[in-house]
N, C-alpha and C positions, 0 to 999 in steps of 0.2 A: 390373295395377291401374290406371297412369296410362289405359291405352286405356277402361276400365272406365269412370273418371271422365269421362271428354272425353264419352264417349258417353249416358253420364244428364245433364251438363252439358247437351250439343246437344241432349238429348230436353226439357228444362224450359225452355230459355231460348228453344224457340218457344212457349211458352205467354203470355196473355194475363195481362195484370196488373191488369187494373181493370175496374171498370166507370163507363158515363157518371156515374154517381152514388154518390159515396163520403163514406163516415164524415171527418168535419173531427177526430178525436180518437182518439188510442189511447193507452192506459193499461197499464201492468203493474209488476212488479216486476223487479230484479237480485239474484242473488241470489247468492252466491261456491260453491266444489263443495261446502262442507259443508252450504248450507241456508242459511245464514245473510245476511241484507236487508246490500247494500253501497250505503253511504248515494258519491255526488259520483262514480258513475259516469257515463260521455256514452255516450248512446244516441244512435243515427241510424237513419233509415229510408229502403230503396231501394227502390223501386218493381216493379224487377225483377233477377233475379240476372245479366244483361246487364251492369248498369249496373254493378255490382263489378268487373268486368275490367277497365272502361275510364280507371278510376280519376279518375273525378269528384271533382273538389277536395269536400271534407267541406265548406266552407260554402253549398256548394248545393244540400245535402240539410235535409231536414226533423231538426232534433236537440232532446234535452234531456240535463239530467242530474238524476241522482237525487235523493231526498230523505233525511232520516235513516232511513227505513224503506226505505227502496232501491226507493219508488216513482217511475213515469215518467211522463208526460205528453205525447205526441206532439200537435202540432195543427199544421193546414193542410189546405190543399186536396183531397182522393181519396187520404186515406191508407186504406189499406186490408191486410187480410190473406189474402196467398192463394198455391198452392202455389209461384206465382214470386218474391212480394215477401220481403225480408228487414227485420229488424228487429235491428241489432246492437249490442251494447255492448261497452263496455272500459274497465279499471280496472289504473290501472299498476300496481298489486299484486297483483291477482284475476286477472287476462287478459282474454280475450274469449270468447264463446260461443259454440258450435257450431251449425250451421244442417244442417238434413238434408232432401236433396235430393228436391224433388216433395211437399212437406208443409206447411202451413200455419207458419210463425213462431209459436209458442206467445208471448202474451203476461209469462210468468216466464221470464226469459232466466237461465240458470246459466252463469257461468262459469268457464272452463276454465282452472288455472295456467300460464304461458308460462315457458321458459327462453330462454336467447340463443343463437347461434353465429354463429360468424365467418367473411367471406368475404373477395374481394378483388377486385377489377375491372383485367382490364389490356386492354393492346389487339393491335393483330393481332402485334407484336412482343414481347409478353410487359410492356412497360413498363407502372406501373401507370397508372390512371387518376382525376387528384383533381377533385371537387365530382360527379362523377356522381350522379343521384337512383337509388338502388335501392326498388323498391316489394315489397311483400310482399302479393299477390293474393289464393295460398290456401292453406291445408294440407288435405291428406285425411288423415284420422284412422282411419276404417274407411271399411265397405262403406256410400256413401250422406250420410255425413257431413263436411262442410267446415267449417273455420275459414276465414269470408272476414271479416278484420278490416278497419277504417274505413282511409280514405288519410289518415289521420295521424300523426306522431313518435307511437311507437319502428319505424310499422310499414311508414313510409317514410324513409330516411336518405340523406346523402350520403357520397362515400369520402371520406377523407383525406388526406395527401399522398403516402402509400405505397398510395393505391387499398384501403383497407383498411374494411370495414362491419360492424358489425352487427346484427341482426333477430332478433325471439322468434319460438319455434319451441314445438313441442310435442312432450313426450318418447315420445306413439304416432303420430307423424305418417308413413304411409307415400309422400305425394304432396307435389310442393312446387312453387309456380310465382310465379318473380319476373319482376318490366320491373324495365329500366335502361335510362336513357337518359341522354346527356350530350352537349353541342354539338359539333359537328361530329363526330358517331357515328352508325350504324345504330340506332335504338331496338333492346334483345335483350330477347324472351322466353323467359327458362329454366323447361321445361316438363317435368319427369320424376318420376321413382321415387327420392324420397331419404327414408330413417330418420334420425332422430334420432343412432342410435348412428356411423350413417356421419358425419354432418353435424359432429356434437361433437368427433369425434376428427381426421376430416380438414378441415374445412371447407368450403368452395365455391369457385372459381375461375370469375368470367364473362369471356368475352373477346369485347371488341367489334370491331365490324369501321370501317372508315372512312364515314363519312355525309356529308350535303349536308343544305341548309334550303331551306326551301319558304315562303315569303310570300304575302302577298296580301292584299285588302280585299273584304268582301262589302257591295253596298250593293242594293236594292231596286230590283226591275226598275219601278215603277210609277212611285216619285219621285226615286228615286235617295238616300235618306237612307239614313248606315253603320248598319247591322243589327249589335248591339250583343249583346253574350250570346250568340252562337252557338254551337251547336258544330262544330268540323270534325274530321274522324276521316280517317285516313290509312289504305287496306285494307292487311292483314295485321299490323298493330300493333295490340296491345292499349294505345293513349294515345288521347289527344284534345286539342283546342286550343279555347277560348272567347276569340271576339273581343271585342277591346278596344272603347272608346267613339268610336273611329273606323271600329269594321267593321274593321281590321285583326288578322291573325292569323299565327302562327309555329308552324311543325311540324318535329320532325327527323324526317328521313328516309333512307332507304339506296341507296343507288347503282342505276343501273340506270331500272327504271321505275316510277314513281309515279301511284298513282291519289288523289286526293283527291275527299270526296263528302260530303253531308251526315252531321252526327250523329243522336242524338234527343234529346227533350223530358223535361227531371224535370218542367214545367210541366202537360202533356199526358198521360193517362193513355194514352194509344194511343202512345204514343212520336213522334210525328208530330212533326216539328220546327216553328217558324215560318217557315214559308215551304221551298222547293227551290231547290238550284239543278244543272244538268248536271252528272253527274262529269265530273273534270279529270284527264284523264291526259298523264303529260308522261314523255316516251322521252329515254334516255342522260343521268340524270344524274350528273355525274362528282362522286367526292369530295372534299371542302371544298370546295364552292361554295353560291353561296345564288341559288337561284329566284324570281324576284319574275312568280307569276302574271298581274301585275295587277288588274282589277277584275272581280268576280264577281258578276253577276247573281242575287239571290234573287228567285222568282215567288212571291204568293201565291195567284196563280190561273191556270188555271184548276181548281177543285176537282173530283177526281173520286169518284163517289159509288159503294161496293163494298157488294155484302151477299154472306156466305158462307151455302149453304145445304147442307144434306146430303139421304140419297137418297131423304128423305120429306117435300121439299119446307121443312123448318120450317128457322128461321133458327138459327146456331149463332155463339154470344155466345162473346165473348173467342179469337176462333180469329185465331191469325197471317196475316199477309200478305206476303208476301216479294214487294218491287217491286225490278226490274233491268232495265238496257237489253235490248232488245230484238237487240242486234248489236255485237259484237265479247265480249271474256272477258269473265266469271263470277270474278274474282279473289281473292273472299272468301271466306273457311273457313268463315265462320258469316256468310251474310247478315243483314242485321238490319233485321227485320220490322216493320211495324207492326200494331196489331191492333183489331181490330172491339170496338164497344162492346156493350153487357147486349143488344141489340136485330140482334146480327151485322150492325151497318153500322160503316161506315168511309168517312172522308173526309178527305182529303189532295190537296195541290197539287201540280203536276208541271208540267215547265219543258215546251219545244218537244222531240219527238223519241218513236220509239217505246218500249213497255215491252213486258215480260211480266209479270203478277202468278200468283201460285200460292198458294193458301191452303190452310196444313195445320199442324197441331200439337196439344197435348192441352189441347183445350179445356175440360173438365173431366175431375173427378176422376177416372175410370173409363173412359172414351172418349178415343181418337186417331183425329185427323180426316186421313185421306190426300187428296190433291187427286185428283180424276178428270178435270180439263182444266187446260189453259194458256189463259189468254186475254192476248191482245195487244190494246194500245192504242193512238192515237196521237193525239200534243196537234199540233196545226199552225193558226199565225196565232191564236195567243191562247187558242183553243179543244180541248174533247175530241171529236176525229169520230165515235165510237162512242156508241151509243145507249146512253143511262144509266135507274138503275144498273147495275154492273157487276155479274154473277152468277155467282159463281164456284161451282161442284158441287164437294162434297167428300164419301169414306166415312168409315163410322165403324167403330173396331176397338176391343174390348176392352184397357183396359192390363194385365200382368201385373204384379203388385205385390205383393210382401210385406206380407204383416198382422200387426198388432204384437198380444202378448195377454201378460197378467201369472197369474203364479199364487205361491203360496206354498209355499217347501219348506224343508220342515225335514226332519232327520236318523231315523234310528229312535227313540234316545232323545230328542227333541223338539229340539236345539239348530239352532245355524245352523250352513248348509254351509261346508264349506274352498273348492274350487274347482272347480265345475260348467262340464262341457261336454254339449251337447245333440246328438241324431243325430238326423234325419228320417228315416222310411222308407221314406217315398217318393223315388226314383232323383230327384237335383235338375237342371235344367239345368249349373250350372255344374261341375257332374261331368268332363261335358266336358273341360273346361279342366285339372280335376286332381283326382282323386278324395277324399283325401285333406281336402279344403276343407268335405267335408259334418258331419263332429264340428266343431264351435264351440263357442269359450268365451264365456260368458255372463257380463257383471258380475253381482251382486249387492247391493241397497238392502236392505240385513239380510238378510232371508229372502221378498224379495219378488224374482224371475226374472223378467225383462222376454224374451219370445225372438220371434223372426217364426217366422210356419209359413207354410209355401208362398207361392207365387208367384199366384196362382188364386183369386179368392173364391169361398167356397165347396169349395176342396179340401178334401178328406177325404185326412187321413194315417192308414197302415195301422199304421204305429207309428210312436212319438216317445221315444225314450231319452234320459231324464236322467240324468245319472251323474256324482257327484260324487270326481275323480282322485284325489284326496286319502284320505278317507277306505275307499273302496272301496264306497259304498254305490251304488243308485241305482233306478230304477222303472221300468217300461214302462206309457207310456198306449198305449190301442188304439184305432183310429176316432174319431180326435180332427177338429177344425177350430180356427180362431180362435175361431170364436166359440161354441164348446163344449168350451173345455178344463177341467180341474176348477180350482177357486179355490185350493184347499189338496191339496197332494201330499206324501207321507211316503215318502221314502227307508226301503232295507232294504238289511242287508248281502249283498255279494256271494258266492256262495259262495267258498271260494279254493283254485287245485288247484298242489300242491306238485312240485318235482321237483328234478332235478339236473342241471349240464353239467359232462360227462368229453369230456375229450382221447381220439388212438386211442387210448392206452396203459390207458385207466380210472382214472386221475388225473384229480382236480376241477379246472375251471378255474375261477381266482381272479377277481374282476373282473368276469367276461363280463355284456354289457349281451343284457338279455334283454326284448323287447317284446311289444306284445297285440297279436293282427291278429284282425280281424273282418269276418266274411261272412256275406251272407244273400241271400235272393231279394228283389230290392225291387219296388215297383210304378214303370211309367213315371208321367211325368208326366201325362199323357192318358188314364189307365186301363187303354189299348188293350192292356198286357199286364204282363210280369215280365221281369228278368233280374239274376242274378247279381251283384253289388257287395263288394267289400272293400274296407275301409276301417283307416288305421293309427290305433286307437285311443291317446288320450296318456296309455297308463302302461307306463312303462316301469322294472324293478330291477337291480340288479347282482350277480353271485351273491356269496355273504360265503365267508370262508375254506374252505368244505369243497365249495362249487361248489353250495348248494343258494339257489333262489329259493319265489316265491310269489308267482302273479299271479289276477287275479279272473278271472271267469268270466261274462261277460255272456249273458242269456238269447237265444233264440230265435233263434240262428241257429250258427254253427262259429269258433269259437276258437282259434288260433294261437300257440304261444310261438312267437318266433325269438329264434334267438340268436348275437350277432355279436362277436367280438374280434379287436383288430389280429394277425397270423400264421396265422390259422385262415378257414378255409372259413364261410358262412354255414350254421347248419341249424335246421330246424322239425318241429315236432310239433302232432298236432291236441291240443287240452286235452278233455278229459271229467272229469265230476263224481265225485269218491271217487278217483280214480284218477290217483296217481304217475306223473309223464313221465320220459325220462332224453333228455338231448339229447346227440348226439359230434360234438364237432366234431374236422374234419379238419386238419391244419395247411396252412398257404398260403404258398408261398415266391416269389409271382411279383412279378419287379420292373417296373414303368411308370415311365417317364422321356420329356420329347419338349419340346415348345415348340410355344406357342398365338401363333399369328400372324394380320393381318389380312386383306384381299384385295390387300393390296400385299407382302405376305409381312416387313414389319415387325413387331415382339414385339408381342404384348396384358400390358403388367404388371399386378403385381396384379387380377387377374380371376378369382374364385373359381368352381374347378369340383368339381359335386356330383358323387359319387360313390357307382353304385347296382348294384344287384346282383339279379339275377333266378335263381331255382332253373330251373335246364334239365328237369328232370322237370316239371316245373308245367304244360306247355303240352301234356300228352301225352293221348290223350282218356279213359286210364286215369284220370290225375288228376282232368280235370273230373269223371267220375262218381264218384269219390269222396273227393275234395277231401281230401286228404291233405300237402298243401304249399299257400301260400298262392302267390295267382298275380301278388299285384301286386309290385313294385319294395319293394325293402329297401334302406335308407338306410344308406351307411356312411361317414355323414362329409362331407368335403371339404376342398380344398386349394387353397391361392394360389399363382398364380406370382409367381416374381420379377421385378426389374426388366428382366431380358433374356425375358420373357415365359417361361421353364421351370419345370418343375415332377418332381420326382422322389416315387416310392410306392414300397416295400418290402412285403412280407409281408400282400400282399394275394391275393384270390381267384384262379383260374384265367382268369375275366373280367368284365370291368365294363363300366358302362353310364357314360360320360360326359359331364353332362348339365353345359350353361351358361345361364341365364336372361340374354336379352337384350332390351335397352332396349323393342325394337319385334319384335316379330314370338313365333311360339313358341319354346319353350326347342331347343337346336341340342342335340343329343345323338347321341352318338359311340359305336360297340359295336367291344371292346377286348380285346384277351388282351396278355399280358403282353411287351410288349418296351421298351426300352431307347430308339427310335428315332420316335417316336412323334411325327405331325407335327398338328396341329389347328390351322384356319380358324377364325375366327370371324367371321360375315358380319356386315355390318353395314348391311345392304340397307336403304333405307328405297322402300317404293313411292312410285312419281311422282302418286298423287294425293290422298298427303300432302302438304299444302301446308302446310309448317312456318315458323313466322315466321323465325327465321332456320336454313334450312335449313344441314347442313354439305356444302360443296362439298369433292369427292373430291378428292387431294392427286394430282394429276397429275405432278407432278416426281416422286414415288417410282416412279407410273408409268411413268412414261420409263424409269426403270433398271432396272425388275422385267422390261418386258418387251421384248426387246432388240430387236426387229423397228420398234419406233415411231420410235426416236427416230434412223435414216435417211431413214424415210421424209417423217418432218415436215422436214427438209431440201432438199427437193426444190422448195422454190418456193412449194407449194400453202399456201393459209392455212387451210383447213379440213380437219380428218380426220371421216371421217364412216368410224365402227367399229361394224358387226357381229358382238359375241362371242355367236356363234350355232354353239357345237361340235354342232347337228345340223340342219344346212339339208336334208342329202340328203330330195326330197318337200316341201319347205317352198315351192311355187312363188310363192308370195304374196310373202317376201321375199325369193325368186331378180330378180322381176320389179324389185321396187322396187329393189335393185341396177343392174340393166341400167338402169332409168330415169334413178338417181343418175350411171351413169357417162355415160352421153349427156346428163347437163345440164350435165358438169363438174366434177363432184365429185373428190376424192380420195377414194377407199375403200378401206377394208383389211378383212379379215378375222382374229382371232384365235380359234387352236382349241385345244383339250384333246390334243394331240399331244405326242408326245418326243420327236422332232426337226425339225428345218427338211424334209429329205426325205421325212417323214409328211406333212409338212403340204401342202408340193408335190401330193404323192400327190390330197390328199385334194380339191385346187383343180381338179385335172385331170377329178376324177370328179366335180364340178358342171360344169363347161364355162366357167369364169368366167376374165378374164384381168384380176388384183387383185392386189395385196399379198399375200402370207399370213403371217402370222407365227403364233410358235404360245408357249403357255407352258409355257418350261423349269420342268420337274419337279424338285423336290429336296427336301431335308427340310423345307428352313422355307420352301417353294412348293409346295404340295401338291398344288393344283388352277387351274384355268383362274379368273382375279378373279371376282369379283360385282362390276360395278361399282356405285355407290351412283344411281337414278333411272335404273334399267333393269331389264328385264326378259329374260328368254332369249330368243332370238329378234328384240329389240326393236335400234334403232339407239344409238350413245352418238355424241354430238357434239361435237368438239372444236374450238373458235376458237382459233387462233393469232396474233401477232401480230409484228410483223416483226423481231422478235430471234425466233422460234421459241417463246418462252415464251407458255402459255395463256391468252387474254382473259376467257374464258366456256366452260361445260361444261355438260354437260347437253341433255335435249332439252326441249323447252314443248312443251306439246299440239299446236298448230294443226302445228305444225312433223312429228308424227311422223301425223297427217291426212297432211298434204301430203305426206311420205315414202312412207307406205301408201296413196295413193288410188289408186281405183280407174279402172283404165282408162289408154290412151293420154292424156299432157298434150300 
């Protein structure tokens, strides 16, 4: 979900905000969740959904507050409404309102009730941290929806003397992303998957790392007067710094290397700041110390003049620009752009030195504009050498978007529905990801269904099932679109086919949880054909004393009871109409017991693993052709470990499917028969072109003692290990070479393998021809397999600085660095 958000964030927040000529006024109402005008609300307006992350102090935005009718009044300069700008409000007894991503700000803002939870801030020692500012960014609520409330009290706070905060929260929130910052600290952005339910009962814990300041004054390259209101923004922090009435400005920053560069303009609807000046990057800086840049040149000239055009020559309005040096890194996760006015020009100042520009993003509503060139510039002695304007070629692509469409449904005898969920029929994209995700539950405004249908304008759905879980009713439209759905739909009851679950003995069992599974042929998304989908529909009963159920029967496609309880085997039956099922289950006496560990073979506690169950018949091509067992995954449950990272199962199946949902990456899932001994990884890879604000650095001390070969060899004098955990070089000549290369520049190299003992691993160094370290990872119950280290890849190198106690300075490889490890050719 969190990767989900980042990626419609990055998709919106190159879109264009304005145009040259904009509305001086916007009007609407606030309104609280029941309808109701909430009069002494503050409204503010952002120009773009950019500008929320960076957390621009609220008195440099555009605000009002409401009337007794809970009307508002925005005025000033290119306010305007459009799928990037927001318009938010908040009411310390109503909340704030929800904004949904890629859509216009509706001028009647509803808002949302907020609750609270508690955090605490310590630092790399566990001690807390007081006066730190915690900001509250954003909440994802669903698919598409944020709560990004104003940067003001309750929604930014400081800790207190025990490091202790709190921030409103939202009780469906699935996403949650805070900054904190606090003097002489790393600014931290916490950026993940957190509930409500987790949040409430455990809290939050951030832990900051040690930081440095950064100083300086910007004054104007033409007179030298201090450039007043500025912004400066620090890459990889979501903060920002506005200079004082001296040009002066103060940024905290994190150890190491800092890039400082210009902000943007709330002034400017292109975001285009007053004036440029060169990014400032400054190497090794150590923690608690303060940088005083000096003085900082702003140009405002010389201006250069851009038009974005697409492949039929016409100019394309509001399309991004992304300006970057032309030489050395790219160190920011979200460049930030400027963007062409209503007429696709653009003009902005640029100091001495080369660029690249690249113009691409969703310029309007329906279209995304890809870049087809790079062009390169260069300002030298005051001037632009290249012939102006700059004309940058860009394609155009269709967006895929969800269409929103309302209808009315009421029940067979006319009333309103219990609780509606919707199924498409057409195979959806995010299937992919989890099948299970295509039945949606749908609020309800009386008997009015708000639902999206497809992704496509213009798609035709072959069917679309409403069905309300509750009561058991529900309808099938056919050849439906958005924009020809009927106004008024009439539920009907389901039919319902009865049966019973006996044990082997023919004895009812009590209890048993008994579900609907449902399959049908769908259409792809492209029409190009069909295939086969089941989906676990959400109703599910329990049988009552004599072991008998009753479940519905949805039409036009194959119906499934399963049926599952603790000591007993899972089993299914297809459902058909008029006609009695008898379900047996068998009993289950297998016991699972073992410990979840990380890639240092330390415990994972509390880490909940699902527990799932597939019928072995299901897969056999008897069953495909006549679908007599359901073929997806049956859910039985799940289980936490405890604090030593184990977990024990009793009176479960013959074998399970071990599935764990992690932070990053897809879910790790483990296939299992029943033993006692039972040993589980849990990776916690993050790929290296994740550029995480504050990334977590792999705990190398545990390393040293997990794996027994390192920690002689870092003894030997050498201050760098440059480690290869590459268990299958054999044929790999690419990084044979780059080896041989390392060890003739001077390196220390080692190799770690997937071996069980020291003379395997020998063995296996002899049959490369390499003469290196080898060390290899001891096998055992709670070391299951060879690490993953975190900012590597198989095959790839992990680099390790030492420093002269033997303990690690720096870890990790940076790009340029695994170039130069991997290039090509004799150095």
């Amino acid at each position: 979900m969190r990767t989900r958000y980042v990626v419609m964030l990055a998709l919106w927040c190159v879109w264009s905000v304005a145009e040259a000529q904009g509305t001086r006024v916007l009007t609407g109402r606030v309104l609280d969740a029941q309808g109701n005008p909430v009069s002494g609300a503050q409204v503010y307006y952002y120009p773009n959904l950019f500008v929320t992350f960076m957390g621009v102090p609220a008195e440099k935005l555009p605000k009002a507050t409401t009337d007794e009718q809970g009307r508002y009044r925005l005025t000033g300069a290119n306010l305007l409404l459009t799928p990037v700008s927001q318009v938010l409000a908040f009411h310390p007894q109503h909340g704030c309102n929800a904004s949904e991503i890629g859509k216009r700000p509706p001028r009647d803002l509803r808002l949302l009730p907020l609750q609270e939870f508690q955090g605490k801030v310590v630092d790399a020692e566990g001690r807390p941290v007081a006066g730190a500012a915690v900001r509250l960014v954003a909440l994802g609520i669903e698919e598409g929806k944020l709560i990004l409330p104003p940067p003001t009290p309750p929604f930014v706070v400081q800790t207190d003397r025990e490091g202790a905060f709190r921030l409103p929260a939202h009780s469906q929130m699935q996403w949650l992303m805070l900054v904190v910052t606090a003097a002489g600290y790393e600014p931290l952005v916490f950026n993940g998957n957190v509930t409500w339910e987790k949040v409430s009962k455990e809290g939050i814990q951030l832990t900051l790392k040690p930081g440095a300041r950064v100083t300086g004054q910007l004054v104007y390259a033409h007179n030298g007067e201090p450039v007043r209101n500025y912004p400066v923004v620090v890459a990889r922090y979501s903060t920002c710094a506005f200079t004082d009435q001296n040009g002066r400005f103060v940024l905290d920053v994190g150890a190491g290397e800092v890039t400082i560069k210009p902000g943007f303009s709330l002034d400017n609807p292109s975001l285009v700041p007053p004036g440029v000046f060169p990014r400032v990057q400054l190497q090794n800086i150590q923690p608690g110390t303060t940088t005083d840049v000096g003085v900082i040149r702003v140009y405002t000239e010389p201006v250069v003049t851009v038009e974005v055009r697409d492949d039929k020559g016409h100019a394309v309005p509001f399309c991004a620009v992304e300006v970057s040096p032309a030489e050395g890194r790219r160190e920011d996760a979200f460049p930030l752009p400027y963007f062409t006015d209503a007429r696709g020009q653009l003009r902005f100042p640029l100091a001495e030195g080369k660029y690249r520009l690249v113009a691409s993003g969703a310029a309007s509503a329906n279209l995304y504009y890809t870049s087809r060139e790079v062009k390169e510039i260069t300002v030298r002695e005051g001037r632009v050498v290249d012939a102006q304007p700059i004309v940058l070629q860009v394609t155009a692509t269709r967006i895929d978007r969800p269409q929103q469409a309302k209808m009315q449904v009421r029940t067979s005898r006319g009333q309103l529905p219990k609780k509606v969920w919707v199924q498409a029929g057409n195979l959806l994209y995010d299937l992919v990801e989890e099948i299970g995700s295509e039945w949606r539950p749908y609020r309800l405004d009386g008997d009015l269904l708000s639902i999206e249908v497809g992704g496509v304008e213009g798609r035709i759905l072959d069917r679309l099932f409403v069905v309300d879980t509750v009561l058991w009713e529900g309808a099938v439209l056919r050849n439906v679109s958005a924009n020809a759905l009927p106004k008024k739909v009439r539920l009907q009851p389901l039919p319902r086919v009865y049966g019973r679950v006996l044990d082997g003995a023919g004895k009812p069992v009590v209890g048993a949880r008994v579900s609907l599974v449902f399959g049908r042929n769908s259409t792809l998304p492209d029409g190009s054909g069909r295939m086969w989908v089941e989906t676990s529909v959400p109703i599910a009963v329990n049988t009552d004393k004599t072991g008998r159920f009753a479940l519905p029967l949805l039409p036009e496609g194959t119906c499934w009871a399963v049926a599952t309880g603790r000591g007993y085997e899972p089993a299914a039956a297809v459902l058909r109409r008029g006609q009695a099922v008898t379900l047996w289950l068998k009993g289950a006496s297998g016991e699972y017991a073992g410990v979840l560990v990380d890639e240092y073979g330390e415990p994972v506690a509390k880490m909940r693993i699902d527990l799932r169950y597939t019928f072995s018949e299901s897969q056999t091509m008897q069953n495909r052709q006549q679908r007599r067992l359901p073929t997806r995954e049956v859910s039985l449950g799940h289980v936490i470990t405890d604090e030593a990272g184990r977990f024990a199962l009793r009176g479960m199946p013959s074998s399970l499917l071990l599935t764990m949902r992690t932070e990053f990456g897809p879910p790790m899932r483990f296939r299992a028969t029943p033993s006692r001994q039972l040993a589980l990884t849990r990776n916690a890879l993050r790929p290296p072109w994740e550029r995480e604000q504050s990334p977590p650095q792999p705990n190398v001390e545990k390393l040293l003692r997990a794996v027994e070969w390192m920690q002689p060899v870092q003894w030997q004098g050498k201050q760098t290990l440059l480690v290869f955990t590459a268990p299958y070089l054999t044929g790999n000549e690419e990084t044979l070479q780059a080896i041989a290369r390392q060890l003739r520049e001077g390196w220390q190299v080692a190799l770690v393998l997937d071996t069980a003992s020291r003379a395997e691993a020998e063995s296996y160094r002899r049959r490369l021809g390499v003469e290196l370290p080898v060390g290899y990872w001891k096998k055992a119950p709670n070391r299951p397999r060879v690490p993953s280290l975190p900012h590597i890849l198989p095959g790839m190198p992990y680099l390790v600085h030492l420093g002269e106690d033997g303990k690690p300075l720096r870890v990790g490889v940076k790009v340029e660095e695994v170039n130069r490890l991997f290039a090509q050719g004799e150095r």
